[in-house]
C-alpha distance (Angstrom), angle and dihedral (degrees) to the residues before:
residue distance angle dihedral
X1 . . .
X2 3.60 . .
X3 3.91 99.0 .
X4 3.79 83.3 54.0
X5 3.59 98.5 53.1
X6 3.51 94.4 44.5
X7 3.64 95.1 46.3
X8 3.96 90.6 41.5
X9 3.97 84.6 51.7
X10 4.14 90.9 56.3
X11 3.56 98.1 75.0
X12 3.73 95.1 42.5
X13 4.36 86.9 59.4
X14 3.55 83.0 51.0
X15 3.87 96.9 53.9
X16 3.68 92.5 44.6
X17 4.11 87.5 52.6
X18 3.39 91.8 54.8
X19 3.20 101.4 44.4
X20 3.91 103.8 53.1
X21 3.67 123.7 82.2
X22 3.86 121.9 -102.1
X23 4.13 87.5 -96.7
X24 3.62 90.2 54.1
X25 4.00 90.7 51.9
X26 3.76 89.1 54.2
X27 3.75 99.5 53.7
X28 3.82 82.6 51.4
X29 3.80 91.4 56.0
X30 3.60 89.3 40.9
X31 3.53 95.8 46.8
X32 3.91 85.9 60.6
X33 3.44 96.0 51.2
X34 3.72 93.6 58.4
X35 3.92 90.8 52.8
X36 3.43 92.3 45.3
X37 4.20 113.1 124.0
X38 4.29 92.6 -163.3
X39 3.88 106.7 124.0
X40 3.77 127.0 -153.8
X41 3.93 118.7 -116.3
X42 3.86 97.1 -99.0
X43 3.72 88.5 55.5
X44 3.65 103.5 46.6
X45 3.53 97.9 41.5
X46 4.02 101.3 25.2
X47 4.42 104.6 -158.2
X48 3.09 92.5 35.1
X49 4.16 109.1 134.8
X50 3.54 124.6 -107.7
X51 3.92 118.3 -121.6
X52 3.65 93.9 -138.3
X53 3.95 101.3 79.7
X54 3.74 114.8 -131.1
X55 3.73 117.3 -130.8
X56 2.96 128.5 -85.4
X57 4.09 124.4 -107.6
X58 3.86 135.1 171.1
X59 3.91 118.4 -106.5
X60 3.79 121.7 -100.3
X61 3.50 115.4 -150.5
X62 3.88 123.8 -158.6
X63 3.80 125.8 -153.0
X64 4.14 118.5 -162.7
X65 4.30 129.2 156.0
X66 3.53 102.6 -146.8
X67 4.27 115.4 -143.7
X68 3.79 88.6 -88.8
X69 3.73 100.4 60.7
X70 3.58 109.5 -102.2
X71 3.94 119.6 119.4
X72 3.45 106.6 -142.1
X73 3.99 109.7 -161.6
X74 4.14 119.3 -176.1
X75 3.70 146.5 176.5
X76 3.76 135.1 -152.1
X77 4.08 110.5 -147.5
X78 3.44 111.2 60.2
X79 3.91 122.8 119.9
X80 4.07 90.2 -140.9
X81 3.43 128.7 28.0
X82 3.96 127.9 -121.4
X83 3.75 131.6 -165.8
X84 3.22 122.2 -173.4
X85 4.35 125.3 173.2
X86 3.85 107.6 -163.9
X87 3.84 116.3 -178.1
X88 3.59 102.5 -161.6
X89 3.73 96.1 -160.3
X90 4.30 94.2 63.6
X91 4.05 91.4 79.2
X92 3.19 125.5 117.9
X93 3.67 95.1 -96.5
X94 3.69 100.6 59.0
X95 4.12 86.0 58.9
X96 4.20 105.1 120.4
X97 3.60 122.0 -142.4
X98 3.74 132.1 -10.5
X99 4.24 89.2 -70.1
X100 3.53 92.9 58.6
X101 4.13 90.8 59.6
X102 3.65 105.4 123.1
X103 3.44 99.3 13.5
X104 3.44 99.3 116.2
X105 3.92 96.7 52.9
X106 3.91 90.8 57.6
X107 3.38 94.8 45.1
X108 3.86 91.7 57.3
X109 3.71 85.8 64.9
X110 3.73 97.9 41.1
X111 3.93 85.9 72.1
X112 3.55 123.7 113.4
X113 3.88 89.5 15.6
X114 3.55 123.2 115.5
X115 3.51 124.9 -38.0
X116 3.84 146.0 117.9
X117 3.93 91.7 34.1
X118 3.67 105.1 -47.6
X119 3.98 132.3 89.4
X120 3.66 130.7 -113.6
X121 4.42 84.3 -106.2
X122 3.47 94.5 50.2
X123 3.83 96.5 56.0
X124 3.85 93.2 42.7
X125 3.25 88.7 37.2
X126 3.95 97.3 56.0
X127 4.12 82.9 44.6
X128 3.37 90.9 55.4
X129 3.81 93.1 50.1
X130 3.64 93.7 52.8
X131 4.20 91.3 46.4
X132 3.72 87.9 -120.3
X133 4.33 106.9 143.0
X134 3.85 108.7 -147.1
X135 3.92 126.1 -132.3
X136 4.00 133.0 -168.6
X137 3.56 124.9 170.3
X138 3.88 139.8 163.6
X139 4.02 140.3 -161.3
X140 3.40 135.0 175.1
X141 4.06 92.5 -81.6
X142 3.96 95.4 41.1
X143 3.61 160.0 -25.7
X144 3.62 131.0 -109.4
X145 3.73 135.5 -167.9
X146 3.72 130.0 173.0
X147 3.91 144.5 101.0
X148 3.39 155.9 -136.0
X149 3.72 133.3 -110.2
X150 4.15 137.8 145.3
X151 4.38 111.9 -59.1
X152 3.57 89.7 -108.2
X153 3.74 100.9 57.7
X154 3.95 97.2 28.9
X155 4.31 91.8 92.7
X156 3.31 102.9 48.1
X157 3.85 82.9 59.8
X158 3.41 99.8 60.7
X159 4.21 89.8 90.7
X160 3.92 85.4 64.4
X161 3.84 88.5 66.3
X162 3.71 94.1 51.2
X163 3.73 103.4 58.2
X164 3.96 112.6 123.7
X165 4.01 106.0 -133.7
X166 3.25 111.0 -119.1
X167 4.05 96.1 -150.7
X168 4.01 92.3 -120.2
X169 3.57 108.1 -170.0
X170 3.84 94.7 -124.0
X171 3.89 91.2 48.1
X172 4.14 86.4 57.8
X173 3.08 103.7 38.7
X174 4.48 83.2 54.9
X175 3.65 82.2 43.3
X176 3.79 95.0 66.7
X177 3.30 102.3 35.7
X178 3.72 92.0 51.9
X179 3.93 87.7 41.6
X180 3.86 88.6 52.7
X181 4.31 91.2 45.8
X182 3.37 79.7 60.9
X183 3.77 107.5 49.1
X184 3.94 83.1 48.9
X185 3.87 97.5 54.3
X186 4.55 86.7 43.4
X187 3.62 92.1 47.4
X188 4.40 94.2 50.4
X189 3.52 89.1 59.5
X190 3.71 122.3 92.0
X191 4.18 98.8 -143.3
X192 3.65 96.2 50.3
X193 3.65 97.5 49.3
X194 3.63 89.1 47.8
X195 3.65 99.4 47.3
X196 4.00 88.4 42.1
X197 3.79 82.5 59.1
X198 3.86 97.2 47.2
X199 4.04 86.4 57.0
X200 3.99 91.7 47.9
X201 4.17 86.3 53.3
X202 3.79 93.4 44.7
X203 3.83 105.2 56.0
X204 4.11 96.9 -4.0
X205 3.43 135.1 -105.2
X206 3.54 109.2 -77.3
X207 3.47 95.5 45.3
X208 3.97 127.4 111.0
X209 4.39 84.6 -118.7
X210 3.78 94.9 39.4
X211 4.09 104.0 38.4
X212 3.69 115.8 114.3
X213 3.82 110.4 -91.3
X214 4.28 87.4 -157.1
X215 4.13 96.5 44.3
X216 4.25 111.9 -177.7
X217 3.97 82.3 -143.1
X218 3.80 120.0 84.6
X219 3.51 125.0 -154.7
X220 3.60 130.8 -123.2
X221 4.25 124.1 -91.6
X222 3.79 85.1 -108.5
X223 3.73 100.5 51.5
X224 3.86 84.7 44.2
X225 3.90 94.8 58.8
X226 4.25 94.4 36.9
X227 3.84 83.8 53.9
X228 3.89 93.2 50.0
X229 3.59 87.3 36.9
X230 4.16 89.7 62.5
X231 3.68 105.9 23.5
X232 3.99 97.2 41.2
X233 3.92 92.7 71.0
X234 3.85 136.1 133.6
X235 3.84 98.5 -131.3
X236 3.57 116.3 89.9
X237 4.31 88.8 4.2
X238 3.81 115.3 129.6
X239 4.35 120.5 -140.0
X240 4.10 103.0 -163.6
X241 3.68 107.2 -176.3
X242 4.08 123.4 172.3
X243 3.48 123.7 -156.8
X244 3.82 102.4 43.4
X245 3.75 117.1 148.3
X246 3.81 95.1 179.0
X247 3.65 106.5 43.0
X248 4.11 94.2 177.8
X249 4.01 91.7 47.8
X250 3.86 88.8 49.1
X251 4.08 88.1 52.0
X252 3.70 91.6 51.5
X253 3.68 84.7 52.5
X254 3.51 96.2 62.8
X255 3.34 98.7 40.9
X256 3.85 88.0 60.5
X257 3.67 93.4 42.4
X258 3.94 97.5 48.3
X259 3.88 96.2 41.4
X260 3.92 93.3 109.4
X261 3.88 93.1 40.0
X262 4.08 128.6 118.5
X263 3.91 101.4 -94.9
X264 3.60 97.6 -171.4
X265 3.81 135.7 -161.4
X266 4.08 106.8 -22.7
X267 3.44 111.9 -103.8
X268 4.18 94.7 5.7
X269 3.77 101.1 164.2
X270 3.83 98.8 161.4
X271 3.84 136.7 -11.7
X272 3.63 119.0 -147.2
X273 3.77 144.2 65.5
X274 3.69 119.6 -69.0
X275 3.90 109.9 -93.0
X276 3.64 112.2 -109.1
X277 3.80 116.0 -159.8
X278 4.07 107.9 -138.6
X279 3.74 99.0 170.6
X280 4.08 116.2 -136.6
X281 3.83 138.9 136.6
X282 3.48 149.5 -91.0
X283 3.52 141.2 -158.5
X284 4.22 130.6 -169.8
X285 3.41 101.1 177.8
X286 3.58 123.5 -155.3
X287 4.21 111.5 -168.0
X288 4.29 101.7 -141.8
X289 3.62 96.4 3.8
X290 4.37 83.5 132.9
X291 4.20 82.1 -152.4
X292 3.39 137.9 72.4
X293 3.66 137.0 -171.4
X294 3.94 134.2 -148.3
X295 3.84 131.4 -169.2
X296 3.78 112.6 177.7
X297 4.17 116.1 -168.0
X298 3.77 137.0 -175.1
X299 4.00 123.7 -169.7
X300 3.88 121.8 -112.7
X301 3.45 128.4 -171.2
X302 3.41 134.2 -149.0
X303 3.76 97.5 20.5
X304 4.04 135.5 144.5
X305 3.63 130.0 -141.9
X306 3.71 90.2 -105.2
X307 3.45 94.8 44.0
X308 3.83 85.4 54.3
X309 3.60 95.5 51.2
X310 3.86 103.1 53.8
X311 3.37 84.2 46.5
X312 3.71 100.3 64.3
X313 4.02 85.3 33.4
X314 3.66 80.7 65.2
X315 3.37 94.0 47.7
X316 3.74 96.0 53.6
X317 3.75 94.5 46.2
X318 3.90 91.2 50.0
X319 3.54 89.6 57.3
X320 4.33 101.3 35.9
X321 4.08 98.9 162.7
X322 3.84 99.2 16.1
X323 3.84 97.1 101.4
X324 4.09 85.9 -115.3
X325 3.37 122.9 138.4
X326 4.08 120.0 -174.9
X327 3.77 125.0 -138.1
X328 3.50 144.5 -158.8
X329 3.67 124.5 -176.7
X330 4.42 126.4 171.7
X331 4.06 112.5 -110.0
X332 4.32 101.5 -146.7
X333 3.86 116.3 -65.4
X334 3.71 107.3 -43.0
X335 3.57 105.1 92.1
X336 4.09 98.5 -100.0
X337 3.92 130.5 116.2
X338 3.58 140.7 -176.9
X339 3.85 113.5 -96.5
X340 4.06 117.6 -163.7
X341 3.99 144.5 109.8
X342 3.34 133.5 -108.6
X343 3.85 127.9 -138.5
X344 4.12 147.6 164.0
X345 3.50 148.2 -151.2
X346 4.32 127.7 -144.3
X347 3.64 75.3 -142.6
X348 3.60 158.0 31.8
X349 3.83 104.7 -114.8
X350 3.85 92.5 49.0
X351 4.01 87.2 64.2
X352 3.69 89.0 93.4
X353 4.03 96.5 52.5
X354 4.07 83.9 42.5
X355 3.62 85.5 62.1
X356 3.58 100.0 47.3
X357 4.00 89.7 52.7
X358 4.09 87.1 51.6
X359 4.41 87.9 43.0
X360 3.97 92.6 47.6
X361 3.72 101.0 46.3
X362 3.71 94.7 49.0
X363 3.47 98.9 39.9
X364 3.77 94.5 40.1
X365 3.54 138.7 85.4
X366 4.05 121.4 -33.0
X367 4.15 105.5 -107.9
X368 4.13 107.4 -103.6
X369 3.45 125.3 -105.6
X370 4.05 91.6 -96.1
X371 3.79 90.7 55.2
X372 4.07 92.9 53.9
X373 4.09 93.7 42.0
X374 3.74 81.9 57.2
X375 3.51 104.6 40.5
X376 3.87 90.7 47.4
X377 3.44 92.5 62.1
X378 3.40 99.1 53.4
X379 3.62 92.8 47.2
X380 3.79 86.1 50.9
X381 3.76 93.9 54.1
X382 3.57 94.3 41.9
X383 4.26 89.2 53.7
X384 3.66 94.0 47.2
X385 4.23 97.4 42.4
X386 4.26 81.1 48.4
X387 3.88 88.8 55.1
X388 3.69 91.6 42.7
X389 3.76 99.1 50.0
X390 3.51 96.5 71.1
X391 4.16 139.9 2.3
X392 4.12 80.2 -121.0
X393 3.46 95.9 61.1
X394 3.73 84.5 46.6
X395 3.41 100.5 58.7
X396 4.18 86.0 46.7
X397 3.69 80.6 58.9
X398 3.81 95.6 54.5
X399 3.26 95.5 38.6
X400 3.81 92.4 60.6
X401 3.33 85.4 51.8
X402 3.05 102.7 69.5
X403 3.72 100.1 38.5
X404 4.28 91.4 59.9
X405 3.85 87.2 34.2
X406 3.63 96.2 -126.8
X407 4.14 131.5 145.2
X408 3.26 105.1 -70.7
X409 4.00 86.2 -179.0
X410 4.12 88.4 69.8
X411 4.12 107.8 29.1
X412 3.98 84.9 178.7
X413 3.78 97.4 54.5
X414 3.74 87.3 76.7
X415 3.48 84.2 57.1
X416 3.56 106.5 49.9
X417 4.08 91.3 42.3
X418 4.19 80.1 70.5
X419 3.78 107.2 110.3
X420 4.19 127.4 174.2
X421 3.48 82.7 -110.4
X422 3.65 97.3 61.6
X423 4.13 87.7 41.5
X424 3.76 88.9 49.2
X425 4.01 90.1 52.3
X426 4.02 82.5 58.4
X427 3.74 92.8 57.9
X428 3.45 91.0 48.0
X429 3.43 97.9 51.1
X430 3.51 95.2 50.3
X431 4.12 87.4 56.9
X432 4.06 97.6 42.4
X433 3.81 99.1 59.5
X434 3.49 97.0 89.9
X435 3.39 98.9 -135.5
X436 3.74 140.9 90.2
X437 3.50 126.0 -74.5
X438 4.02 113.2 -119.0
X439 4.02 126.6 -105.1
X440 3.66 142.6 -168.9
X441 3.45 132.7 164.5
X442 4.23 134.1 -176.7
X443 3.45 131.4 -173.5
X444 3.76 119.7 46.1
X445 3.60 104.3 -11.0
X446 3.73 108.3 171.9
X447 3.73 92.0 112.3
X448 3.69 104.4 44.4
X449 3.64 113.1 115.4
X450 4.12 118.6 -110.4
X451 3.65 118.3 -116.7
X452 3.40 92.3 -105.6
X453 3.91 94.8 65.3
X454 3.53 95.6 60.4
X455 3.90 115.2 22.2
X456 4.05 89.3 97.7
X457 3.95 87.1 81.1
X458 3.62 87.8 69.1
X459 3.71 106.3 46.8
């Protein structure tokens, strides 16, 4: 009976279609269309990109310190978004007292573990969730933790980075043996040994500047937490974040999020003595090594990162062939750096002419005018295809930023202000301190020169 009626009731649609006016057939049609259940792209499968590209615009970033301390510094543009916290007093320079040696290092991988009511799986765990990939690191001048995920989960993140470690046993004890993994995997490679060396010669070895960053000690559970307890504070901290449309929203955010955190001292910056450069030597010998290694240094004060990094450009074009390659390195939080070259030998009797290569391109000459125009660019380029590569090295960018007050509206302008007066200044700084440069060597050393030999060339 129902295949009847519905065929029966065919012919009748028919009739009616034929028999109403063209303006009657199009408030049929329309009539569909208005009970239609079809939905567009954007509504079916809400993110998804349009096919018409937007235009294009340049980034603004925005720079606010909230009431607590931290400077919170953000940019709108970016794909992804990256948030990175660095407290610049948790380096290895702000560690106090022979206990404290180390304490920094484990620290860095007691982040994001448990702590203010959550465990160490719950946090990653909630990361992981969201896609976002975690990231902690430390130096000698800082510690950073953060990570990356997709702009519309970044915020709700934030909380994650707030937690107060609780110093669970477990989480320590992972802590040091991670901490002393690392130390083992620093200390096996040739450049890090050599360059810890270089610091212990510059402003000696028990000094904040010239401690070992990768220590074989480890301190103590208690030293650990009073460290974290000091360093790990909001004032004077720095939270970069790219990809921020709402810049005001985001600071309300972490407001909220940091409420219950350690502030700190007001206006703590940097805790430590000045680093005082005292110039010296050191020596890790290595019997039958058939190599050694040299990295000569001179302290400069008053000097940016840019600054620094034309600089040792210049160095390395000045000496295109020589098997010299220039350095520049940050001293603490006052604006200086450690200036020098770095060379080898195939062999232990051509030490000596290593040295002399290292002795006559510092000591020589300033580079000309043409040599800095060129070299500036290059280190231009390279800083802006670094910040470009990824929203991490972006927020590393900003970050920096803040911590040399410069523009972080025009990274390049620091660049471009560079003249071969300002790079000559360098040279002469290096000269006028009155006091010898810094060596180490490693490898086979019995035929390196002492100090002594060769400190005249820098009177």
């Amino acid at each position: 009976r129902i295949a009847n009626a519905a065929a029966s009731s065919v012919p009748r649609r028919l009739a009616l279609a034929s028999s109403n006016s063209s303006g009657s057939s199009c408030s049929v049609c329309c009539s569909k269309r208005e009970f239609s259940a079809l939905l567009t792209p954007l509504e079916e499968f809400p993110g998804t990109p349009a096919t018409t590209p937007t235009p294009n615009h340049a980034s603004t970033v925005s720079h606010t310190t909230l009431p607590n301390g931290i400077t919170v510094i953000s940019e709108d543009t970016n794909n992804t978004c990256t948030i990175s916290l660095t407290y610049p007093n948790a380096g290895s320079y702000s560690e106090q007292g022979p206990s404290e040696v180390g304490a920094s290092l484990v620290n860095r991988f007691l982040s994001l573990k448990s702590g203010s009511g959550l465990s160490a799986a719950v946090i990653l765990r909630n990361m992981e969730d969201d896609g976002a990939t975690p990231f902690a690191s430390s130096s000698r001048y800082g510690a950073t933790v953060g990570f990356t995920a997709a702009r519309d989960k970044a915020v709700r993140l934030v909380p994650l980075l707030a937690t107060t470690s609780s110093f669970e046993r477990w989480d320590v004890r992972d802590s040091k043996k991670s901490a002393m993994i690392e130390v083992n995997d620093a200390l096996s490679s040739t450049q890090t040994v050599l360059t810890e060396s270089l610091y212990s010669a510059a402003y000696g070895a028990q000094t904040n500047a010239g401690k070992a960053q990768y220590p074989l000690t480890q301190p103590t559970t208690g030293a650990v937490q009073a460290f974290r307890d000091r360093a790990y504070a909001l004032n004077g901290a720095v939270l970069a974040a790219t990809g921020i449309p709402d810049h005001a929203a985001f600071c309300d955010a972490v407001e909220y999020s940091f409420s219950e955190s350690n502030v700190g001292d007001p206006g703590g910056h940097h805790q430590g003595e000045a680093p005082v450069f005292i110039g010296g030597e050191t020596r890790v010998h290595v019997p039958g090594a058939g190599f050694t290694h040299l990295a000569l240094g001179l302290h400069v004060d008053s000097m940016s990162a840019a600054l620094g990094q034309v600089t040792a450009g210049c160095i390395d074009v000045m000496t295109a062939g020589e098997g010299v390659s220039g350095f520049a390195a940050p001293v603490g939080a006052t604006g200086g750096g450690l200036i020098g070259a770095y060379a080898g030998s195939n062999s232990a009797g051509e030490s000596p002419a290593a040295l002399d290569r290292l002795c006559a391109v510092l000591t020589g000459p300033a580079p000309s005018a043409d040599v800095v125009e060129r070299v500036k660019a290059l280190a231009k380029a390279k800083a802006v295809f670094q910040m470009e590569d990824g929203s991490k090295n972006l927020a590393e960018g900003l970050t920096q930023s803040v911590f040399e007050r410069t523009a972080s509206s025009a990274f390049g302008e620091e660049y471009d202000a560079i003249t071969a007066e300002d790079v000559k200044l360098v040279f002469e700084r290096m000269m006028g301190g009155g006091t010898p440069p810094a060596i180490a060597s490693v490898g086979d050393t019995t035929s390196v020169p002492y100090l002594g030999a060769f400190s005249s060339r820098f009177s």
